[in-house]
N, C-alpha and C positions, 0 to 999 in steps of 0.2 A: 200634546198640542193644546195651545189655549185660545181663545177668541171668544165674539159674538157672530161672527159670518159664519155661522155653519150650514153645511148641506143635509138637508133631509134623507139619508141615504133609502131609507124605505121607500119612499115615494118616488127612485129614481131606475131607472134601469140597470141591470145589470154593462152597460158600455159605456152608462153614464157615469156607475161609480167607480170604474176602472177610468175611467179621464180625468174625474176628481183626484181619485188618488195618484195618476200617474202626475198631475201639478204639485198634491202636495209632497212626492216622493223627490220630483225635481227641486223643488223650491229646499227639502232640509240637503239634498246633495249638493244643491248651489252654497249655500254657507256652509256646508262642511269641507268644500272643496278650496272656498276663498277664503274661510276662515276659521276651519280647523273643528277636528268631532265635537270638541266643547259647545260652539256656538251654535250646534243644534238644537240644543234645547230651548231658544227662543224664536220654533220655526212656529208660527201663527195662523187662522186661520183668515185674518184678513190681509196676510201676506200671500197667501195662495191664491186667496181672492182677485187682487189686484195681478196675480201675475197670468192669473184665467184671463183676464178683462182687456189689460193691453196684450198679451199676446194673440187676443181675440182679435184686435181690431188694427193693429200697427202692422204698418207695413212689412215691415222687417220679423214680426213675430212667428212664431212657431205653434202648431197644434198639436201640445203631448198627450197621446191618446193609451198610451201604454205605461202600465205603470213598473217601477221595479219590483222585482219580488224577491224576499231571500227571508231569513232571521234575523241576520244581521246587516239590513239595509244598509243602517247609517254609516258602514263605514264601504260604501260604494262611491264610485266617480258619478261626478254627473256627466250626462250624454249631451246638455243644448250650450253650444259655446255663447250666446249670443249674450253682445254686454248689458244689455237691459235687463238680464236676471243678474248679473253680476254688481250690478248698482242696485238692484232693489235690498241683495242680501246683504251688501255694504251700509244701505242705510238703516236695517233692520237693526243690526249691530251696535250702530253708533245711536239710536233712538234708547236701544237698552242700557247701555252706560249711563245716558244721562237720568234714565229711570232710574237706576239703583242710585247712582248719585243725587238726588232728589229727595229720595229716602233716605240717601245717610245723611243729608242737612237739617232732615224732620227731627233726628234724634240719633242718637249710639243705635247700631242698627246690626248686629251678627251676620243675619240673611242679607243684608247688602254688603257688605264687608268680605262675605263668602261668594256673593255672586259676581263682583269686582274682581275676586283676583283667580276664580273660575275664568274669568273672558279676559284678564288681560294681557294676552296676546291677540284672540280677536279683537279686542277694540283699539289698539295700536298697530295692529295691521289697516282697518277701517281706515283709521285717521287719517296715516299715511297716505293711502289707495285716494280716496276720498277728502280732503282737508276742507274745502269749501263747504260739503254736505253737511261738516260737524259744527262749520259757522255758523250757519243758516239753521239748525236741529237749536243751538246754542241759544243764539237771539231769539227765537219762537218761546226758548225756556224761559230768558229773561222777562219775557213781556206777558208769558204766563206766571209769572212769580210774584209781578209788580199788579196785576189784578188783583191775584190772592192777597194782597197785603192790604191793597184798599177796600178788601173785603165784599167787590163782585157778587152779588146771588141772584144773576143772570143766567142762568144754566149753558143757556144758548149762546150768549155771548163766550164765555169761558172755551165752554165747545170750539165757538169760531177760530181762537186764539189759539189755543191749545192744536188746533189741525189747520193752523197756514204754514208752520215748517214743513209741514209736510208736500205740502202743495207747493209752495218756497222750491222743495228738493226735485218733486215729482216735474216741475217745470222743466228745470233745468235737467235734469236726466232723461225726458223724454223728448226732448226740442222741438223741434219744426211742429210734429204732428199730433204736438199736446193742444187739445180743443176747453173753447170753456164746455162743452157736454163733459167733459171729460173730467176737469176742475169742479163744478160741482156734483158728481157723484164722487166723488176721493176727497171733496169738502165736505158734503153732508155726511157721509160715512164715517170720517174725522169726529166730526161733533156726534151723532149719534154713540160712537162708544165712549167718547168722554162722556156722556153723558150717563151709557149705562153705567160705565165703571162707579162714578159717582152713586148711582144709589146702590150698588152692592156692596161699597164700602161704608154705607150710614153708619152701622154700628160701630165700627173700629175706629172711622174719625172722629165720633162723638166720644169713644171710650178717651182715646187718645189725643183729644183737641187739637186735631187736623183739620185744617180748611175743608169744606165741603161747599157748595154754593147752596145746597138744599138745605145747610147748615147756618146758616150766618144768621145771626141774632136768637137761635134757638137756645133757649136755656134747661126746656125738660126733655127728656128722654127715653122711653124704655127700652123698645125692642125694634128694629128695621123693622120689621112688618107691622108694627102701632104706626108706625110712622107714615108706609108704604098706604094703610087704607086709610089717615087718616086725612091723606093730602092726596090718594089718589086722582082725583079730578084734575090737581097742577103736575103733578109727575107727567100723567096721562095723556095731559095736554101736550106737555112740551116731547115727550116720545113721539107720539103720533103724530105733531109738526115736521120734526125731524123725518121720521121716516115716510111720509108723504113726500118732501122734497125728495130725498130719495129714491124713491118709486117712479119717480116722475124722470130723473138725471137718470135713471136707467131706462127708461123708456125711450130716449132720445138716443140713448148710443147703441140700444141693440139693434137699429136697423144697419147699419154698418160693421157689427159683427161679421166675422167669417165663420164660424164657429163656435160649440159650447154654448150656445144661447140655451137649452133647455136647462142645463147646468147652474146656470148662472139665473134663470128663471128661477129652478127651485130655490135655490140658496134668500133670490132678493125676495121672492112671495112667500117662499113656506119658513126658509128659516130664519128670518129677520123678525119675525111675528112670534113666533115661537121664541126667539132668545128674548123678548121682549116679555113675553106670558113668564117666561122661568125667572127672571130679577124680579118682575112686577110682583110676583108670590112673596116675594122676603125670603124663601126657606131656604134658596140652595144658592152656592158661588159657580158660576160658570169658569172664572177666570182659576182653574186650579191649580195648573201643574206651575208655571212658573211663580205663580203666587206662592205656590206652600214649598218651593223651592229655594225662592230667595226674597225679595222684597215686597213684589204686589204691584207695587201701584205704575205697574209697566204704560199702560195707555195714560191714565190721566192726566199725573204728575208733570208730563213731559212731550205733549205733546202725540194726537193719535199715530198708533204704530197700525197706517190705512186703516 
């Protein structure tokens, strides 16, 4: 599992980490069910997130409080038919294709080339299921493309752009009782990990003269974390903006929660501050598994995946 949303598990109850995990066990059974064992490997933790959140508060949602258990989970059914997990794991799918795709236009890419034709029947199932979602993921790409060209080092603004497809999707998938509380905590959450992704990738974009926004007119370089305390103060800045607005968009929706609020507590207080302290160090990559998998730059490039 890769992300920034993570839960605190220590700090949580023993029913609370059985609720976590019962979402995220539902959440890789939802795409492994609609889009086959492959495509669990890009089940997230801010996919869980978002699927804790509305099904916290939509009407129609479910509270998964039990989680599956076996060894071999992932190749179990899932148990919640409802189509709002089924369109969130659809558009998981089709956000990941256009990440590796994004990467093979940086350059000759092996890990994207391998993770392409790993998924594609899931992202041809997607498409199919979905066609609109991959317009709407599509255009969010182009107009983050055409920033990076004009050369952007806006962090925030990039952020913005980079997570209105998603919001674009999220609209239309949730209808009637998508709220703006709702749009901006799944907007700022957008921008906040474009943003993190951004400074975990300083090095590699500088190695590899990749657009970064933290990058743009930089000509010296040594080490992400030279870099990290040397601009600390503006990094600092624009994180702690971000994550204030979103403290705040979730503050407005958990009164309307049904559920999972303490959950969802821990994740927005303890672990949002926390993934924040581990990038801000320079030392270590949060985003692992599907990074050293296949191509990497899943949230940024393309648009945040929630």
């Amino acid at each position: 599992m890769f992300g920034y949303t993570i839960p605190m598990e220590p700090m949580m109850r023993s029913e609370e980490v059985a609720a976590y995990r019962g979402y995220y066990c539902e959440t890789c059974h939802q795409l492994r069910d609609g889009y086959g064992v492959m495509s669990t490997i890009i089940v997230s933790y801010e996919m869980t997130f978002a699927n804790l959140v509305l099904n916290s508060v939509l009407d129609d949602g479910e509270i998964i409080k039990v989680p599956d258990t076996g060894r071999f989970c992932v190749f179990r059914h899932s148990k919640r038919h409802k189509d709002l997990l089924k369109r969130l794991a659809a558009y998981t799918v089709l956000v990941a294709n256009n990440g590796l795709i994004d990467d093979k236009m940086d350059g000759p890419s092996i890990k994207s080339n391998l993770g392409l034709l790993w998924l594609n029947r899931s992202i041809e199932k997607a498409r199919k299921d979905y066609p609109h979602y991959d317009e709407l993921i599509m255009k969010g790409y182009e107009e983050l493309r055409e920033k990076e060209a004009a050369g952007c080092n806006d962090p925030i603004e990039m952020g913005t752009t980079s997570a209105m497809s998603m919001i674009w999707v999220l609209r239309e998938l949730v209808g009637d009782e998508w709220t703006p509380e709702l749009e901006e905590l799944f907007l700022t959450m957008g921008i906040w990990v474009y943003v993190m992704d951004a400074v975990e990738d300083l090095a590699d974009d500088f190695k590899e003269k990749q657009y970064n926004p933290f990058l743009v007119g930089v000509t010296e370089f040594t080490t992400a974390r030279d870099f990290i305390v040397k601009n600390a103060y503006s990094i600092s800045g624009v994180l702690g903006t971000i994550v204030g607005r979103m403290q705040a968009a979730y503050q407005a929706i958990r009164p309307n929660m049904k559920a999972n609020m303490t959950i969802t507590d821990n994740i927005i207080y303890q672990g949002v501050p926390i993934s924040v302290r581990k990038v801000m160090s320079g030392n270590s990559k949060m985003q692992a598994s599907f990074r050293n998998l296949f191509a990497g730059r899943i949230n940024r490039s393309i648009g945040s995946q929630f």
